[in-house]
C-alpha atoms as an extended CHARMM CRD file, in Angstrom:
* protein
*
       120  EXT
         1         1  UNK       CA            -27.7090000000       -2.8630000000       17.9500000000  PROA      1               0.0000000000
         2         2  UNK       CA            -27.9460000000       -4.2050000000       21.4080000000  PROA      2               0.0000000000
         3         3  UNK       CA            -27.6630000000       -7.5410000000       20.4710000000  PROA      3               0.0000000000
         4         4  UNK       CA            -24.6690000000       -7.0320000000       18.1090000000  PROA      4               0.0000000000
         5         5  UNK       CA            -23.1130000000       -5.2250000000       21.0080000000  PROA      5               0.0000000000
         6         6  UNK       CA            -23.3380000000       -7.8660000000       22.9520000000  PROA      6               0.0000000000
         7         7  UNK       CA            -21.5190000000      -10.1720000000       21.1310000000  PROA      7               0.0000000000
         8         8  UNK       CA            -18.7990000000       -8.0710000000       21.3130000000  PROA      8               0.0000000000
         9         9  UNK       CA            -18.7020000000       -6.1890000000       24.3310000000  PROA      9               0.0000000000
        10        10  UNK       CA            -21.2880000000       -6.4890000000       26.1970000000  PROA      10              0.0000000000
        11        11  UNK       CA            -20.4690000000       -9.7220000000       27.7590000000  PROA      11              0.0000000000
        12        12  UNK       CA            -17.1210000000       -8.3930000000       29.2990000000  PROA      12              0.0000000000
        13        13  UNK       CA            -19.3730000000       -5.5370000000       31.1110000000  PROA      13              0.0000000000
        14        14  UNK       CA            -21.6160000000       -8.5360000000       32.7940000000  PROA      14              0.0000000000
        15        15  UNK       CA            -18.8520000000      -10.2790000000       33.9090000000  PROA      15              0.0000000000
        16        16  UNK       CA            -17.1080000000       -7.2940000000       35.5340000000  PROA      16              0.0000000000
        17        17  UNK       CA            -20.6820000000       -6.5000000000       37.1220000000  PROA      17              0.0000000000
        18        18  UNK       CA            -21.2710000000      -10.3460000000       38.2080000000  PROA      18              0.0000000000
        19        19  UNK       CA            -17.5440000000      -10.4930000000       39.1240000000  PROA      19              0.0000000000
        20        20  UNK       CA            -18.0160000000       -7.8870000000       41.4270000000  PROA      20              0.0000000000
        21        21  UNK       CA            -21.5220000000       -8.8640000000       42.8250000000  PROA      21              0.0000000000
        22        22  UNK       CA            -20.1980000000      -12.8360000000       43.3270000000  PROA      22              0.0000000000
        23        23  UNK       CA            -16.4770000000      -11.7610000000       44.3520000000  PROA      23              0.0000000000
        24        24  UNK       CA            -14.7870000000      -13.4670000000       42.0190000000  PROA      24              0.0000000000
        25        25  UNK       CA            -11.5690000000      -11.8730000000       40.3670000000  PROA      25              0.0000000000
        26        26  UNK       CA            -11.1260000000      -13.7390000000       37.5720000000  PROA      26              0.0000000000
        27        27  UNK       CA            -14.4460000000      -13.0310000000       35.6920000000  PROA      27              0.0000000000
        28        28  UNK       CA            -13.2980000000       -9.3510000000       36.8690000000  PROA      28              0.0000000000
        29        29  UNK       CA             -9.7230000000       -9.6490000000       35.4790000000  PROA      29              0.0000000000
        30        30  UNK       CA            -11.4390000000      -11.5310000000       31.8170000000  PROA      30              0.0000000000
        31        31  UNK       CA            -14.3090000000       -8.3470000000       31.7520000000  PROA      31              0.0000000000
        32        32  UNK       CA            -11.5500000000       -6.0100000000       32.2590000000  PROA      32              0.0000000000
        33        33  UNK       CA             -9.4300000000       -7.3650000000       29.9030000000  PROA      33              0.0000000000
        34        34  UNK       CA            -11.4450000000       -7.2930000000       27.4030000000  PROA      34              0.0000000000
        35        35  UNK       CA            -13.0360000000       -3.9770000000       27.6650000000  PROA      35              0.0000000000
        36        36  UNK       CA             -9.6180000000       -2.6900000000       28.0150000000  PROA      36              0.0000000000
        37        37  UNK       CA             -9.2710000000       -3.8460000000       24.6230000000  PROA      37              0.0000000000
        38        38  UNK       CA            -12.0190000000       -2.2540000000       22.9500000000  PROA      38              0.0000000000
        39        39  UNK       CA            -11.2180000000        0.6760000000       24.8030000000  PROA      39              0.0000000000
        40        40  UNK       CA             -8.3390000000        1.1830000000       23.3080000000  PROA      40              0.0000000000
        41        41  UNK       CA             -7.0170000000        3.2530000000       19.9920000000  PROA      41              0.0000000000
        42        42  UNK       CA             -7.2250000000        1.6940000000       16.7050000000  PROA      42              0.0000000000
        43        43  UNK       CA            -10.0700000000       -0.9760000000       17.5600000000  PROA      43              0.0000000000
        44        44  UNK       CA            -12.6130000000       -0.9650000000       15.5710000000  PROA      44              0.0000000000
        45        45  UNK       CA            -15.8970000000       -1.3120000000       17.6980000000  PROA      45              0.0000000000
        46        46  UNK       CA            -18.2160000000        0.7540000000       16.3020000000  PROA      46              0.0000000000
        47        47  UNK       CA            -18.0590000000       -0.0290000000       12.6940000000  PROA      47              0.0000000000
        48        48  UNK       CA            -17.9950000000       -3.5390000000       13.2050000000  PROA      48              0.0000000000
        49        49  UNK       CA            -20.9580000000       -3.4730000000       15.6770000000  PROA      49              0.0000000000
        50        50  UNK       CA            -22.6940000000       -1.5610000000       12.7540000000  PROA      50              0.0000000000
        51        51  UNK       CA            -22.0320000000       -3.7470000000       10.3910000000  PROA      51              0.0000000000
        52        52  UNK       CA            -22.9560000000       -7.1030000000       12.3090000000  PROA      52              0.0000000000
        53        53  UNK       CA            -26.2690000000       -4.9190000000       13.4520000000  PROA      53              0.0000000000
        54        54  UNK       CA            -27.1060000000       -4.7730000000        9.8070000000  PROA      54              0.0000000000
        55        55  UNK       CA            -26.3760000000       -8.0670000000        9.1710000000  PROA      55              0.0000000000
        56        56  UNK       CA            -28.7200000000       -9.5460000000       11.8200000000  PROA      56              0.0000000000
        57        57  UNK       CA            -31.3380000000       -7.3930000000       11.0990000000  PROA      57              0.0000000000
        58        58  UNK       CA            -31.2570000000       -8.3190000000        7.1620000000  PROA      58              0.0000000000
        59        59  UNK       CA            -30.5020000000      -11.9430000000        8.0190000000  PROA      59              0.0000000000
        60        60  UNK       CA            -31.6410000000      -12.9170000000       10.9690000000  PROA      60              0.0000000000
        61        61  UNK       CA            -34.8480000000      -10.8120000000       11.4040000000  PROA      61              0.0000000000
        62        62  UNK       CA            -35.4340000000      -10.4630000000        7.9290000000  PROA      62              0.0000000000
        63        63  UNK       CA            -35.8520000000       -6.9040000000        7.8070000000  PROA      63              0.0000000000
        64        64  UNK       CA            -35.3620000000       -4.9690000000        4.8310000000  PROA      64              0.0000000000
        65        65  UNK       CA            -36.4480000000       -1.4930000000        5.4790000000  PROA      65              0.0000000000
        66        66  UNK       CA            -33.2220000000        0.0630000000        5.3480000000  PROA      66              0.0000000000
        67        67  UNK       CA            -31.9480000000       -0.7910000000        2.2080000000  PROA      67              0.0000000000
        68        68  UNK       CA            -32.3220000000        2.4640000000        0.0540000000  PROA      68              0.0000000000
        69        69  UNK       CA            -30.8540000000        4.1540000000        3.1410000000  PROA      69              0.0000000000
        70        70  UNK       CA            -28.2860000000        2.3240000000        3.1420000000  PROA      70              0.0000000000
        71        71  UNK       CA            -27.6530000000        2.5520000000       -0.4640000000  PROA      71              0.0000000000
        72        72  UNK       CA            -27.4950000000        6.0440000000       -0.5810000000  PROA      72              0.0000000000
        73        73  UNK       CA            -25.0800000000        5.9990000000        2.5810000000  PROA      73              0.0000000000
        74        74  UNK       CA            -22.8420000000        3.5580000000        0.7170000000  PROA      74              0.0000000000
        75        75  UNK       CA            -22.8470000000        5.8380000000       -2.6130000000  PROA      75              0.0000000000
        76        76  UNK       CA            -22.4730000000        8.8720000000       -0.0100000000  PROA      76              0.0000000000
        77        77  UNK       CA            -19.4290000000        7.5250000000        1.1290000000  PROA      77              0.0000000000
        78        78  UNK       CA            -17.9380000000        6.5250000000       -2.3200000000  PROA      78              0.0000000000
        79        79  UNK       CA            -18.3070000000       10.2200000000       -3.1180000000  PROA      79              0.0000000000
        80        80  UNK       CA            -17.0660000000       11.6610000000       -0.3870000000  PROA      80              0.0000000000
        81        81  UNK       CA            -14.8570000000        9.1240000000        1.8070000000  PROA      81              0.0000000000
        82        82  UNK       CA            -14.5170000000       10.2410000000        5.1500000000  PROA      82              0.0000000000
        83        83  UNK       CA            -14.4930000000       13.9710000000        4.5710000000  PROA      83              0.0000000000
        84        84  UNK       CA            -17.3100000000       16.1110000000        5.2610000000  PROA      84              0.0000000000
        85        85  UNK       CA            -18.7480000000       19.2880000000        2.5950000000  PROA      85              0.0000000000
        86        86  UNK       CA            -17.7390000000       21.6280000000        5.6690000000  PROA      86              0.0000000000
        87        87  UNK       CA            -13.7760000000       20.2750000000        5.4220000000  PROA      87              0.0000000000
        88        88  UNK       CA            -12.6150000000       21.6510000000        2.4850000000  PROA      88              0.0000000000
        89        89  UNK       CA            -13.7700000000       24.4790000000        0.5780000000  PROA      89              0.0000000000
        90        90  UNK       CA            -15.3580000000       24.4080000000       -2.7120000000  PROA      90              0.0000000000
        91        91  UNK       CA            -12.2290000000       26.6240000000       -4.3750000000  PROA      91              0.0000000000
        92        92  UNK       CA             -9.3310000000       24.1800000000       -2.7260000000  PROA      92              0.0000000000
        93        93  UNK       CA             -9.1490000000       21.9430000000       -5.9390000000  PROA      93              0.0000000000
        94        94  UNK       CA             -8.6690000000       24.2570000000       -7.6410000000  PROA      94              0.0000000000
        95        95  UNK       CA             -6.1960000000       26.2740000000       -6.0220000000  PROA      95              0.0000000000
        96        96  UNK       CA             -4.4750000000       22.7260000000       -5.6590000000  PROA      96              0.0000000000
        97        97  UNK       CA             -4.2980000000       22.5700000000       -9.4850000000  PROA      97              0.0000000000
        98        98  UNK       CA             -2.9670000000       26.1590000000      -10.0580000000  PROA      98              0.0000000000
        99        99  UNK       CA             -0.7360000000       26.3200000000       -7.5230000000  PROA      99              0.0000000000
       100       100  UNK       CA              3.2380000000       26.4780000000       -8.3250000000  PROA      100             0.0000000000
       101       101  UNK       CA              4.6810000000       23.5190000000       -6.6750000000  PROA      101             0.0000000000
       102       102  UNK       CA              2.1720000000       21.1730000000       -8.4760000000  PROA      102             0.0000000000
       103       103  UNK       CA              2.3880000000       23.0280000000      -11.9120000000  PROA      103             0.0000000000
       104       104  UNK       CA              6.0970000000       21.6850000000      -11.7520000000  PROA      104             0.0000000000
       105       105  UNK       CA              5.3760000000       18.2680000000      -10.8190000000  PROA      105             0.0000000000
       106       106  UNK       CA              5.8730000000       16.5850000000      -14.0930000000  PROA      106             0.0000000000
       107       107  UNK       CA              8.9210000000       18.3740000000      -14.2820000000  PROA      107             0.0000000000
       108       108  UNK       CA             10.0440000000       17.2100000000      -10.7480000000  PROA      108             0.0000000000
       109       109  UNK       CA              9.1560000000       13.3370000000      -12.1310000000  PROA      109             0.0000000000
       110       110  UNK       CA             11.2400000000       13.6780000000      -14.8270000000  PROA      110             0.0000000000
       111       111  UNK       CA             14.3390000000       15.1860000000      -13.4560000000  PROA      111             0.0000000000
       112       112  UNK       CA             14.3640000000       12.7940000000      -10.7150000000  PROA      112             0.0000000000
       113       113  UNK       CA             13.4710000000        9.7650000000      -13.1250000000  PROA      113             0.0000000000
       114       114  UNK       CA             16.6920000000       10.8620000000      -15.1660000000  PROA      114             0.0000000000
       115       115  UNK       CA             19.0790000000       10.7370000000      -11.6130000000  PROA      115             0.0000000000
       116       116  UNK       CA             18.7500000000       14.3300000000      -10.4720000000  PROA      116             0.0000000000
       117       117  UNK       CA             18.2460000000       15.7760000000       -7.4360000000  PROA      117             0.0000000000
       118       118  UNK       CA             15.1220000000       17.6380000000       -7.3830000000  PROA      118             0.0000000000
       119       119  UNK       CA             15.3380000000       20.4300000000       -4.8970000000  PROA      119             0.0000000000
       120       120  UNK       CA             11.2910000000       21.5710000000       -3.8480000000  PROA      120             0.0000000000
């Protein structure tokens, strides 16, 4: 994990700490900048620190003591996506399929497939 973070991040940390310690700006104003980035919303970090972690330990170290772990994560997640069991309760499918706006669905489709406005 370290090492994978380093590749990405890491770095930019060292050369705001050696900017600093040496005075120079620039390898402050490059560290920043890129921390700044990886700050920020919608970059993915994590899972691709993760992933490259996994990668270097399979490949690079040749380590393979993970792999039913991981194979159960991956079916895990498969199953579930990115919900949890405590989300949603065991009775909301089926209140979903009951309920009177989606018994009238096909309905809706084929009024408004025909031209209709479909008021719902």
């Amino acid at each position: 994990m370290f090492i994978s973070f380093m590749i990405f991040a890491g770095w930019a940390y060292v050369f705001i700490g050696v900017g600093i310690i040496v005075k120079n700006p620039s390898l402050v104003a490059i560290g920043s900048a890129v921390a700044l980035f990886w700050i920020g919303p919608f970059t993915p970090l994590i899972p691709i620190v993760l992933i490259v972690a996994f990668l270097i330990q399979r490949y690079i170290f040749r380590d393979r003591s993970n792999d039913e772990a991981l194979k159960t994560a991956i079916i895990k997640f498969k199953q579930q996506g990115f919900r949890s069991d405590k989300e949603l309760p065991k009775y909301y499918y089926r209140k979903v399929k009951y309920s009177r706006i989606h018994q009238y669905k096909n309905l809706y489709k084929k009024q408004a497939l025909r031209g209709n406005y479909v008021y719902k």
